[in-house]
C-alpha positions as CSV (number, residue, x, y, z in Angstrom):
1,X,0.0,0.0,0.0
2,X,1.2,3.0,-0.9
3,X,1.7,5.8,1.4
4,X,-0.3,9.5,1.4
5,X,1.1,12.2,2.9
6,X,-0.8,13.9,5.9
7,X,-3.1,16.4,5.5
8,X,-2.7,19.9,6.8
9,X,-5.5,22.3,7.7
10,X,-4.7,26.0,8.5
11,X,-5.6,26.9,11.7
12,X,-4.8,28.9,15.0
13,X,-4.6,28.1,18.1
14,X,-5.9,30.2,21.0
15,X,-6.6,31.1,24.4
16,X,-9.8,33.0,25.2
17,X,-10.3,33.6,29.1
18,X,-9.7,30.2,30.6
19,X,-10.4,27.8,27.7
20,X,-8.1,27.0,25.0
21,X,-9.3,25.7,21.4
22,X,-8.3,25.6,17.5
23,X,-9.3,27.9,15.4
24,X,-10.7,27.8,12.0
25,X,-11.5,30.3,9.1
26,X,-14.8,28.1,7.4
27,X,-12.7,28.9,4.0
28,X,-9.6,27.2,5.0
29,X,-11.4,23.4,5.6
30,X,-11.0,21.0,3.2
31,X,-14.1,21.3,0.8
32,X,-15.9,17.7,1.7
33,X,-15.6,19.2,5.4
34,X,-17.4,22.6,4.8
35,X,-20.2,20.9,2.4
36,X,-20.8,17.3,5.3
37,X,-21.2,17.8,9.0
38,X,-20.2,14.5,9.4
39,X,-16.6,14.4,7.7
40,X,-16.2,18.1,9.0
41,X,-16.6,16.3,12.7
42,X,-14.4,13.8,12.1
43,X,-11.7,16.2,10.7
44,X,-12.6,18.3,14.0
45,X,-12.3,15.1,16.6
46,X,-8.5,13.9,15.2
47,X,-7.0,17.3,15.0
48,X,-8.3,17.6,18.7
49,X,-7.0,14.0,19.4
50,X,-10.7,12.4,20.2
51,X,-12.3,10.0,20.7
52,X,-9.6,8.6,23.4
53,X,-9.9,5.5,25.5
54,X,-6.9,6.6,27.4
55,X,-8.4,10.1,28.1
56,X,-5.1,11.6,26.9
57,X,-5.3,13.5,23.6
58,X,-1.7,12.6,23.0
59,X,-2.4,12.6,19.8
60,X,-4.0,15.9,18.7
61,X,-4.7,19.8,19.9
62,X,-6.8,18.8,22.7
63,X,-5.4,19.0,26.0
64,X,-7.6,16.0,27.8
65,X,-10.1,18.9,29.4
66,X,-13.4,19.9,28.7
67,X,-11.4,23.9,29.0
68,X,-9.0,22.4,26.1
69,X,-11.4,20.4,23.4
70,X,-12.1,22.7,21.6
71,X,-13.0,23.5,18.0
72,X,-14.2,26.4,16.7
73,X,-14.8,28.0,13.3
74,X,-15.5,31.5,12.4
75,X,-16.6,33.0,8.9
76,X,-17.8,36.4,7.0
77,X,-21.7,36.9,7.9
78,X,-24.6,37.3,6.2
79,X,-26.9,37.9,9.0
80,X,-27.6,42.2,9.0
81,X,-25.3,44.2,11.2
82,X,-23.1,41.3,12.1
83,X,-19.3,40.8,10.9
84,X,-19.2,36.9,11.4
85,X,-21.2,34.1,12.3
86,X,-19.3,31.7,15.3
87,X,-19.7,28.5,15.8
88,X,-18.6,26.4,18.5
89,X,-17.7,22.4,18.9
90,X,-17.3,21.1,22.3
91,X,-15.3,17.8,20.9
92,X,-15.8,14.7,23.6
93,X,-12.6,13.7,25.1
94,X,-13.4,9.8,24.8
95,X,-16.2,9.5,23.2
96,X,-17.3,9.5,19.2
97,X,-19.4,13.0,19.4
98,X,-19.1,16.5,18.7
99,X,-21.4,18.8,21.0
100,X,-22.7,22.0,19.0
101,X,-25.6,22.3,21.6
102,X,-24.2,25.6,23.3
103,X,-21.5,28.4,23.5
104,X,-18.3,28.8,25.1
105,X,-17.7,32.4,26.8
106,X,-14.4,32.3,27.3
107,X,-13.8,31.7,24.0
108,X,-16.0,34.4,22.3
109,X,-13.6,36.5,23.5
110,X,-11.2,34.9,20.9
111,X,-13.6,35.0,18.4
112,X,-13.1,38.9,18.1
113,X,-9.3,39.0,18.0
114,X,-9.5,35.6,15.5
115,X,-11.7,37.4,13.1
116,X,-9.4,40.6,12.8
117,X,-6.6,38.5,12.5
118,X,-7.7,37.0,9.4
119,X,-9.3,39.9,7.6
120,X,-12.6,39.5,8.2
121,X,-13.3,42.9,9.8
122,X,-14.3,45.6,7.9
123,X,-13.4,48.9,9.0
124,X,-10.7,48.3,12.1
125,X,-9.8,51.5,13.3
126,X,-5.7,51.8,13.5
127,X,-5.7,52.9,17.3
128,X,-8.4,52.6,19.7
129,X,-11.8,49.8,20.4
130,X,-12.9,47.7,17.7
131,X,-16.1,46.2,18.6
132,X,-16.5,42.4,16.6
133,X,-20.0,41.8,16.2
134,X,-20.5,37.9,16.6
135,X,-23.7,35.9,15.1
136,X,-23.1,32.5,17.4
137,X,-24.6,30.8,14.9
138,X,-24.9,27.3,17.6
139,X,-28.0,29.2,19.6
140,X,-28.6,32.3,17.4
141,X,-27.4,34.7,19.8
142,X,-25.3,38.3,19.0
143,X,-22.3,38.8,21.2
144,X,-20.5,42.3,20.8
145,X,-16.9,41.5,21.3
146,X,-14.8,44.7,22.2
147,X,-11.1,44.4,21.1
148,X,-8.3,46.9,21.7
149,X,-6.2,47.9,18.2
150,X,-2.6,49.6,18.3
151,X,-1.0,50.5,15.7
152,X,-2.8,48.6,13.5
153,X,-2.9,44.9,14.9
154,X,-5.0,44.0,18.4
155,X,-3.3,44.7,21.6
156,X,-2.9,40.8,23.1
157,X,-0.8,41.8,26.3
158,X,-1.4,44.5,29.3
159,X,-1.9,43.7,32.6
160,X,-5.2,42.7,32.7
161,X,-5.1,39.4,35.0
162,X,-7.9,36.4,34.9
163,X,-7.9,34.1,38.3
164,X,-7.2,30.8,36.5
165,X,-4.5,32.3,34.1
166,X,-1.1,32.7,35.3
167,X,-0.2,35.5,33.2
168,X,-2.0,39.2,32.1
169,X,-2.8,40.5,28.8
170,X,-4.9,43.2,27.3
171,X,-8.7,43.1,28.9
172,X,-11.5,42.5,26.2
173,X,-15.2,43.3,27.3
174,X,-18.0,41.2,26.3
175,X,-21.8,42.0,25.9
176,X,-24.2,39.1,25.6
177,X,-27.2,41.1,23.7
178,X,-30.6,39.3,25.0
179,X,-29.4,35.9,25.6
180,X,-32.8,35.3,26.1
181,X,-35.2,36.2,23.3
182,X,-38.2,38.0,24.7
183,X,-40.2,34.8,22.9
184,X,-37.8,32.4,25.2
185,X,-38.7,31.6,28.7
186,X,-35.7,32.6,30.9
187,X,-37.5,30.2,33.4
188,X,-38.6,27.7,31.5
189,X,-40.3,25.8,34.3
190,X,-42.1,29.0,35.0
191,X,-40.6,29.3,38.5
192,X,-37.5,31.0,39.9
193,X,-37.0,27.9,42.4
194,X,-38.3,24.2,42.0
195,X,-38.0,21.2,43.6
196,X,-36.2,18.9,41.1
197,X,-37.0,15.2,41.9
198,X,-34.1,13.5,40.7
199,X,-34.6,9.0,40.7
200,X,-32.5,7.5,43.0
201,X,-31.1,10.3,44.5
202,X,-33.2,12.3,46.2
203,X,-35.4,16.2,45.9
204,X,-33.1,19.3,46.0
205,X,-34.0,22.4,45.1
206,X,-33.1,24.1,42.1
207,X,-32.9,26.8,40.0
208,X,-32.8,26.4,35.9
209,X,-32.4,29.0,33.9
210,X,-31.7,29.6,30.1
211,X,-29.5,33.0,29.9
212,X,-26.2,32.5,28.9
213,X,-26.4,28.8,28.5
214,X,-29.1,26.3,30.0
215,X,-28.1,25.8,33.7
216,X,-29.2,24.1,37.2
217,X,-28.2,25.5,40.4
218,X,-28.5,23.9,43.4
219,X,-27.5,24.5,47.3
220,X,-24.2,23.2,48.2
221,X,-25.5,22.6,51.7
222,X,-28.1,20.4,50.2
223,X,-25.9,18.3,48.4
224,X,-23.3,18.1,51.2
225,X,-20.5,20.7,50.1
226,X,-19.3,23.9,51.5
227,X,-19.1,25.5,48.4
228,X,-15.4,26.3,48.2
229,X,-14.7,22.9,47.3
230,X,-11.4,22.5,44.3
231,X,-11.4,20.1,41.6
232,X,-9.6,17.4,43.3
233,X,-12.6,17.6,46.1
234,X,-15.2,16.3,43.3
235,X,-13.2,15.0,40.3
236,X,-11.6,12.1,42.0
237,X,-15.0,11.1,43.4
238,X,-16.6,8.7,40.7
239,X,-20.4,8.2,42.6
240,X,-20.5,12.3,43.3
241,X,-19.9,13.0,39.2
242,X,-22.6,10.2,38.9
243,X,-24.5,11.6,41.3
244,X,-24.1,15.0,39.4
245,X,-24.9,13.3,35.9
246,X,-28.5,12.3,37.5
247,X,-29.1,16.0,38.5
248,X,-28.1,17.3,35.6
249,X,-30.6,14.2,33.3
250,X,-33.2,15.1,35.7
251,X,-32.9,19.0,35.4
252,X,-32.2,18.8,31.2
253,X,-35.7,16.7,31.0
254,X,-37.9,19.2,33.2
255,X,-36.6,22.4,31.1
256,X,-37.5,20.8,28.1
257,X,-34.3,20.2,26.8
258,X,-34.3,16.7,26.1
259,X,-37.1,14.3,26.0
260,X,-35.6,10.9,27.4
261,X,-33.0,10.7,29.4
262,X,-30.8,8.4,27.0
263,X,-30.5,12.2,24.9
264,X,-28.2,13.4,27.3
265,X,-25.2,11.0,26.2
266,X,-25.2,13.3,23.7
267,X,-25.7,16.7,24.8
268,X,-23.2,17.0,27.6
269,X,-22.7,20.5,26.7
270,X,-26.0,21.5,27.8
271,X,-27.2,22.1,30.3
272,X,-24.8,22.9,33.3
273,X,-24.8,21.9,36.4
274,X,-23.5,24.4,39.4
275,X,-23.8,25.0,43.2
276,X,-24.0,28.2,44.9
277,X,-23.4,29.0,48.5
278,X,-22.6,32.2,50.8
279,X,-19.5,34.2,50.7
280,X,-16.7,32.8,52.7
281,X,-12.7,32.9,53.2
282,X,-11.0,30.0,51.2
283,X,-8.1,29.1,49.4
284,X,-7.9,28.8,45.6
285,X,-6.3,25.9,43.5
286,X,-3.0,28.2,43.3
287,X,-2.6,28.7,47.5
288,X,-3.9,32.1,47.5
289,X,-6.7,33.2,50.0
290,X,-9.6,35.0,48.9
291,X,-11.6,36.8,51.5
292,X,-15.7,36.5,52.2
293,X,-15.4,40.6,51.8
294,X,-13.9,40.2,48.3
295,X,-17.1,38.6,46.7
296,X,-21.0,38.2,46.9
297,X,-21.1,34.5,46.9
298,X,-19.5,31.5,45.9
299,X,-20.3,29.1,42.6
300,X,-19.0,25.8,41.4
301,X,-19.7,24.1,38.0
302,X,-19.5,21.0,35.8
303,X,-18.7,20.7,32.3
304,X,-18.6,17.5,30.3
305,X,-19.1,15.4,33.9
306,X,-15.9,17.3,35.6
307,X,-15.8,20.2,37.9
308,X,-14.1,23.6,35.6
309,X,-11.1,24.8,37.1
310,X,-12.3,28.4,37.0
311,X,-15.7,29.2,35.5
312,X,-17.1,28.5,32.0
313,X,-18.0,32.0,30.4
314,X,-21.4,31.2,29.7
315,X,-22.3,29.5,33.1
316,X,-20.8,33.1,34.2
317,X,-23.7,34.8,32.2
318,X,-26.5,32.6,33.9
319,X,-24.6,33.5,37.0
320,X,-24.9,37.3,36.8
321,X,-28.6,37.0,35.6
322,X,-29.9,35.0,38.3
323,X,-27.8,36.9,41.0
324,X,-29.7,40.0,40.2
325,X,-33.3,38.3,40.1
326,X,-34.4,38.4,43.5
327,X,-35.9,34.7,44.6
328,X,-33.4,32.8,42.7
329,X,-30.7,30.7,44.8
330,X,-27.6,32.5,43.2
331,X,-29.7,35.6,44.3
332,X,-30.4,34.4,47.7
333,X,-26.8,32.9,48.3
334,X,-25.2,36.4,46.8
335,X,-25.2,39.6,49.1
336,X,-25.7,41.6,46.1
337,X,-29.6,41.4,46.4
338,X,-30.3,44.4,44.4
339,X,-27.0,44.7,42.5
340,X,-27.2,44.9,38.8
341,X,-23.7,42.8,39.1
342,X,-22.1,40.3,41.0
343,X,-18.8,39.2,42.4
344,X,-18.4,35.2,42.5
345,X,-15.4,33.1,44.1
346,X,-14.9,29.7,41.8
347,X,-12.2,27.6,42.1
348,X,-9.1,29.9,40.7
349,X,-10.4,33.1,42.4
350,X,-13.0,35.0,41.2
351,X,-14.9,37.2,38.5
352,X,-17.4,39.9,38.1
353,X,-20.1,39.9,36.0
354,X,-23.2,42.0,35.6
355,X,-26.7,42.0,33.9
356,X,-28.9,44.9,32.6
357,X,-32.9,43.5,33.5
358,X,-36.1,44.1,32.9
359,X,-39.5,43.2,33.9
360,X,-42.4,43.8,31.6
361,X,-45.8,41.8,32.3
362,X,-44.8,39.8,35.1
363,X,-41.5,38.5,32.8
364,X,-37.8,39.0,32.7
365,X,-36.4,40.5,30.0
366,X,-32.8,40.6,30.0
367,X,-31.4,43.5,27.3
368,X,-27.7,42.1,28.0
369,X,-24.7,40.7,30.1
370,X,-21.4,41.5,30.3
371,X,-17.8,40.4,31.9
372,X,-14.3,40.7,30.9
373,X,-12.1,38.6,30.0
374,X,-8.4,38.6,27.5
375,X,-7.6,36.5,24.6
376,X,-3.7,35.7,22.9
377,X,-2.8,33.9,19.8
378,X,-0.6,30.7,20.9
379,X,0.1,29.4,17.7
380,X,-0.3,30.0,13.7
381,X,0.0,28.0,11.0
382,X,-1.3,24.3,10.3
383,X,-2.3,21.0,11.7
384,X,-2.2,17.5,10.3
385,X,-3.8,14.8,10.4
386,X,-3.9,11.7,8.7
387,X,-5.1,11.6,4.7
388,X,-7.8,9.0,5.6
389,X,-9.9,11.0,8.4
390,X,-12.5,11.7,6.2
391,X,-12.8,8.5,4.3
């Protein structure tokens, strides 16, 4: 058998807040992986080095966390008054599945950078804020992404620091415009708290909300955590991350989200599972202490069955909504009752985030969120993978 050469893709590889993923201009794929879903997915899973029975991703981009498997592709828009649509694959460490179900907030702030970077921008000032506007085409959503230029490129390093990163760049802002269509529910069961009866585990109660990206909060108390717990204090424990999986079925099937449990093999991405809990001292995953004084209450969250090191960007969004709805958990936990923002320990330290709400009719309407976070290029160029991933 003769032998083919490997093929390369161009791509770039990125940090955006505290995820890392590949990036892709839609015109640089090979041309069977722009025109199939399914051959673009299996171009998308080697380069990240999935599916992996060891877990590893020795053998591709990924980096063997849900913060690192990553794959997302940007292109020129069509939709009005947007520069280019984004769209987001959460690619399953060891299984056969790409997740397109959600967003990834820590890497929309990428997104902006990325698509100035290849030319997709029209009208970048020299010096001063260009604001990307981003079409995440995955939930039809419009995220203004504000991006310092100097000099004619974007400004990657300052001293802008994120808990969770070790080093500081240049800060980008982000605006979440209506993550919630006025047409959406926000609460989709209709209540701000619920008791979610979960089989085989017990009643807890909950708060689900849409903004952002589909999440469940519970009470750390209720579920037998302080609330300040690291990710060696849940990640090493197999029957608490089953435990969490049955929550999160249970939670996904009373939103709506899924109609039969067996659906949520395949939709890990959505929704997330958190737990929120009062403001106190403790000590991030880097030895520093953070005081109760610093922050209005603490949140943890899953993604893709593990606890996130820091605090997915989107799951932040959900966060700052429900901490400024009075009668939520996060809003009952937080001591920011009548904030329009919030300041939230997670595992790494913590963030701010804030929410601009309205009520019209006896419903929310949220006009917008917003946090900050930084973005830097890591790498430019091409990957490879072999000639046959397609096939």
């Amino acid at each position: 058998m003769s032998y083919e050469a490997q093929l390369k893709v161009k791509a770039t590889y990125m940090r955006g807040g505290t995820s890392k993923g590949t990036f892709f201009n839609i015109a640089n794929l090979p041309k069977e992986a722009q025109e199939n879903t399914k051959k673009r997915d299996k171009l998308l899973q080697r380069i990240v080095g999935s599916p992996d029975v060891y877990k590893k991703q020795m053998d591709g981009m990924g980096g063997a966390s849900s913060s690192t498997s990553k794959a997302i592709l940007v292109g020129k828009s069509d939709i009005p008054n947007h520069d280019v649509d984004y769209y987001f694959c959460q690619v399953a460490i060891d299984k056969d599945f790409v997740d397109m179900s959600g967003n990834c907030g820590n890497l929309s702030s990428a997104v902006g950078p990325f698509a100035i970077h290849e030319g997709m921008v029209d009208n970048v000032p020299t010096n001063g804020i260009c604001c990307v506007r981003i079409w995440q085409a995955n939930i039809k959503k419009t995220i203004l992404c504000y991006v310092t230029m100097e000099n004619g490129i974007v400004k990657e390093l300052g001293d802008y620091f994120i808990d969770g990163i070790a080093f500081p760049a240049q800060e980008i802002q982000l605006e979440f415009v209506s993550p919630v269509d006025p047409s959406e529910e926000l609460f989709p069961t209709g209540n701000l708290v619920d008791d979610l009866e979960v089989p085989e585990v017990g009643t807890f109660k909950a708060t689900m909300i849409t903004a952002g990206i589909p999440t469940i909060f519970l009470n750390a108390s209720e579920i037998g955590y302080k609330g300040t717990e690291l990710q060696g204090d849940i990640n090493s424990d197999k029957k608490a991350l089953e435990r969490f999986e049955k929550i999160r079925i249970a939670g996904a099937l009373k939103m709506g989200l899924i109609k039969e449990a067996k659906e949520a093999q395949t939709k890990q991405h959505t929704p997330k599972i958190a737990f929120v809990s009062p403001p106190q001292d403790f000590i991030t995953s880097s030895g520093k202490t953070v005081k109760a004084s610093d922050m209005d209450l603490h949140v943890r969250a899953l993604s893709m069955g593990q606890l996130h090191h820091a605090m997915m960007g989107t799951a932040s969004v959900a966060i700052g909504v429900a901490a400024c709805i009075k009668g939520t958990l996060v809003n009952i936990a937080s001591s920011s009752v009548d904030k329009d923002s919030a300041t939230f320990g997670h595992p790494s330290g913590s963030i701010k985030v804030g929410a601009v709400i309205s009520k019209e009719n006896d419903k929310y309407l949220v006009q917008k969120a917003s946090m900050s976070r930084s973005a830097r290029i890591i790498m430019d160029g091409f990957v490879y993978v072999p000639s046959d991933t397609m096939s």
